[in-house]
N, CA and C atoms as an extended XYZ file, in Angstrom:
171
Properties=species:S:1:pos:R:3:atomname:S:1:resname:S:1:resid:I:1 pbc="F F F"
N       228.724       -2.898      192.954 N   UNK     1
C       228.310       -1.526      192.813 CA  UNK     1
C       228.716       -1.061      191.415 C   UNK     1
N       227.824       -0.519      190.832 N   UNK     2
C       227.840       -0.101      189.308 CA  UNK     2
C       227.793        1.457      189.401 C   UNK     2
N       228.711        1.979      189.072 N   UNK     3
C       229.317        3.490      188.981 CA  UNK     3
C       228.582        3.825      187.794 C   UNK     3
N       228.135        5.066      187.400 N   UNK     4
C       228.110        6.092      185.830 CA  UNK     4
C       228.462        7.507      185.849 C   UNK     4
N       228.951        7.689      184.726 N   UNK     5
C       229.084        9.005      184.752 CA  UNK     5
C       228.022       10.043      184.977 C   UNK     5
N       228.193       11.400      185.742 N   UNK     6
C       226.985       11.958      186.224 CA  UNK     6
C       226.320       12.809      184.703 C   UNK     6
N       225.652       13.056      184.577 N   UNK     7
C       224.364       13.767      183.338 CA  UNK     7
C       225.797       15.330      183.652 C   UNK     7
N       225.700       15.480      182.361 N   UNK     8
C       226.747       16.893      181.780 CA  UNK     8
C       225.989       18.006      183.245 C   UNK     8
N       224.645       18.548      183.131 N   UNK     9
C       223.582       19.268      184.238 CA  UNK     9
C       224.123       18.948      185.282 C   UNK     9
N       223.947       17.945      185.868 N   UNK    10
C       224.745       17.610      187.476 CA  UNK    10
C       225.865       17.989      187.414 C   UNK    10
N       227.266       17.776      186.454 N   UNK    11
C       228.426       17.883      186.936 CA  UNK    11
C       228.360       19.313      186.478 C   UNK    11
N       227.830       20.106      186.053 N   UNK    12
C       228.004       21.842      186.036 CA  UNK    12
C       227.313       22.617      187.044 C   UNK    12
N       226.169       21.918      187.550 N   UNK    13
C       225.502       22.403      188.640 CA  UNK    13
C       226.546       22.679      189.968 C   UNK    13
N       226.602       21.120      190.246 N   UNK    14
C       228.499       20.526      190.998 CA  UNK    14
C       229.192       21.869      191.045 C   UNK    14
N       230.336       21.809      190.120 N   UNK    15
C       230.779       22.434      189.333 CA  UNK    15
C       231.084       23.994      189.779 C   UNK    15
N       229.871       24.649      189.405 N   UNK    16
C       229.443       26.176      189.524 CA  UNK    16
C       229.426       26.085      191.058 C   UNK    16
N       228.800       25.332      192.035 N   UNK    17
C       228.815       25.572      193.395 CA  UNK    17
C       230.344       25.341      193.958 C   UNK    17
N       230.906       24.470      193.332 N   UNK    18
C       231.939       24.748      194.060 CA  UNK    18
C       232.962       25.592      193.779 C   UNK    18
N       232.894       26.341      192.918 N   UNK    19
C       233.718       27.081      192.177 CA  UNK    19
C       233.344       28.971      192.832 C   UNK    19
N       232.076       29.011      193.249 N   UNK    20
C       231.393       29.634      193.983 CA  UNK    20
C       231.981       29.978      195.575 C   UNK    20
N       231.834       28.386      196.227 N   UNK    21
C       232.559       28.273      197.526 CA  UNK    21
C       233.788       28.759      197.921 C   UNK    21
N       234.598       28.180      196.021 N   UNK    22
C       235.904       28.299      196.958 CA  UNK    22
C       236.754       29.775      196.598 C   UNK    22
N       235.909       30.830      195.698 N   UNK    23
C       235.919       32.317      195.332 CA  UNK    23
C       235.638       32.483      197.019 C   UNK    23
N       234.373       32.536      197.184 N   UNK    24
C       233.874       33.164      198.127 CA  UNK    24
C       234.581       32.788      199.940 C   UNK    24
N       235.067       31.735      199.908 N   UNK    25
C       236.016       31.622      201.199 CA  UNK    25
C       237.861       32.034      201.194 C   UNK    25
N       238.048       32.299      199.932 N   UNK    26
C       239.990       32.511      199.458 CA  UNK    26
C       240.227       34.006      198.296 C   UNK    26
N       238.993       33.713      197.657 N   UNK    27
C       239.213       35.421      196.882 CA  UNK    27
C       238.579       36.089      197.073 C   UNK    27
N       237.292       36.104      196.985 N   UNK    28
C       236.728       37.459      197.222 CA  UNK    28
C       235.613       37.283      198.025 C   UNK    28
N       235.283       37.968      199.013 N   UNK    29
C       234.854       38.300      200.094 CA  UNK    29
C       232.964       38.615      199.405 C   UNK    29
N       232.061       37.401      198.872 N   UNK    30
C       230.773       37.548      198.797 CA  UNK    30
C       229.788       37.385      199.806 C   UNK    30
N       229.126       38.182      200.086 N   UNK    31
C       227.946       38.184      201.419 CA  UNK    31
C       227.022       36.845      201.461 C   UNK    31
N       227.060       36.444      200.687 N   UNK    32
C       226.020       35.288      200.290 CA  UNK    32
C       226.737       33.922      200.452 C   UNK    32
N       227.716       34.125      199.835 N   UNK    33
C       228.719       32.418      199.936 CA  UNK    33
C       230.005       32.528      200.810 C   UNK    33
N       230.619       33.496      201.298 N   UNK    34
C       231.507       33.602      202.293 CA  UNK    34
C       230.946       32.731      203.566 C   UNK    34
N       230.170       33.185      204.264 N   UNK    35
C       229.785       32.168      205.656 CA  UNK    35
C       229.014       30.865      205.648 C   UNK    35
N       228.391       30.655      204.184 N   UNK    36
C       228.425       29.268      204.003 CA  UNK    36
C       229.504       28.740      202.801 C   UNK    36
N       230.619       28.839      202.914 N   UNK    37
C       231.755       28.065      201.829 CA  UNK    37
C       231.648       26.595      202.394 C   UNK    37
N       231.627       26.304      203.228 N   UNK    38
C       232.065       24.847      203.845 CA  UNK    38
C       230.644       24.217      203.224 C   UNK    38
N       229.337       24.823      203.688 N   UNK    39
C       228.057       23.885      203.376 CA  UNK    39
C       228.027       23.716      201.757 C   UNK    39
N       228.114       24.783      201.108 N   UNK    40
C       228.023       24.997      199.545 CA  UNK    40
C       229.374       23.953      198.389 C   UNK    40
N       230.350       24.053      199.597 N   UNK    41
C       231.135       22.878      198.820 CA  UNK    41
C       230.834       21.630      198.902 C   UNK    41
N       230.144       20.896      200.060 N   UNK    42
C       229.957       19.716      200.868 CA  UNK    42
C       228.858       19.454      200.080 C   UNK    42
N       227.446       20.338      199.521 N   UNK    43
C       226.314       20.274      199.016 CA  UNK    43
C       226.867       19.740      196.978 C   UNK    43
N       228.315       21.038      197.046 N   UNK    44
C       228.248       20.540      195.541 CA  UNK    44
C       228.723       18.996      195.051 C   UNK    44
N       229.433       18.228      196.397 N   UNK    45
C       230.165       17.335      196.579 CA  UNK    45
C       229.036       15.827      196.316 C   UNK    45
N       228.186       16.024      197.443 N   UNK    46
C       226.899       15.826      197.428 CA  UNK    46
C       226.180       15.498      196.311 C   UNK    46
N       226.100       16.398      195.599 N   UNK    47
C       225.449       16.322      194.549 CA  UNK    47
C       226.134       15.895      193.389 C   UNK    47
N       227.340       15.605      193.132 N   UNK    48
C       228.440       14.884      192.226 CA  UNK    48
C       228.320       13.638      192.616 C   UNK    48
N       228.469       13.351      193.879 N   UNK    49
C       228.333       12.189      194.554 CA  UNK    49
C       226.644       11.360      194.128 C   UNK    49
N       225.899       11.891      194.036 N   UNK    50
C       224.380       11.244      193.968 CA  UNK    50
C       224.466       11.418      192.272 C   UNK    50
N       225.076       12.061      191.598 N   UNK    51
C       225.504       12.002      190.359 CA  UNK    51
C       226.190       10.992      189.944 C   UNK    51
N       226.796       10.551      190.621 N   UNK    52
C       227.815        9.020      190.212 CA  UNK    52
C       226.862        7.736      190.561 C   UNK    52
N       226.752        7.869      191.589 N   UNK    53
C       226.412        6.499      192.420 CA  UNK    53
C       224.726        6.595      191.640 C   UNK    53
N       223.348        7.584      191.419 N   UNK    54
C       222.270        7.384      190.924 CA  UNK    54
C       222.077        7.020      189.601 C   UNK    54
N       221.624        6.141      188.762 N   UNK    55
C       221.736        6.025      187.292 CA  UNK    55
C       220.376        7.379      187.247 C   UNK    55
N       220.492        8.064      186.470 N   UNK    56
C       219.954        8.947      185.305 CA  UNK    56
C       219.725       10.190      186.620 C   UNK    56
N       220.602       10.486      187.342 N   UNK    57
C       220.649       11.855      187.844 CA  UNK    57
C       221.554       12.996      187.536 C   UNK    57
């Protein structure tokens, strides 16, 4: 299995969602990302993840 680093875009996309999640489930109380924190972190995880393991994603 051949690993790469994910494209700069993926790991800020990443990044911003989870940074999103974890405001919105521990600091501040957003209508939009509060009741999905768990999916929105798992999705940004996800997507770091298909960032590593895909060449040119």
């Amino acid at each position: 299995m051949k690993l790469s680093a994910p494209k700069q875009m993926t790991w800020w996309i990443s990044t911003i969602l989870a940074v999103v999640a974890i405001i919105g489930k521990w600091i501040i109380v957003l209508p939009i990302a509060t009741p999905y924190a768990c999916i929105i972190l798992l999705i940004a995880f996800i997507i770091l993840w298909l960032g590593t393991f895909m060449k040119g994603f």
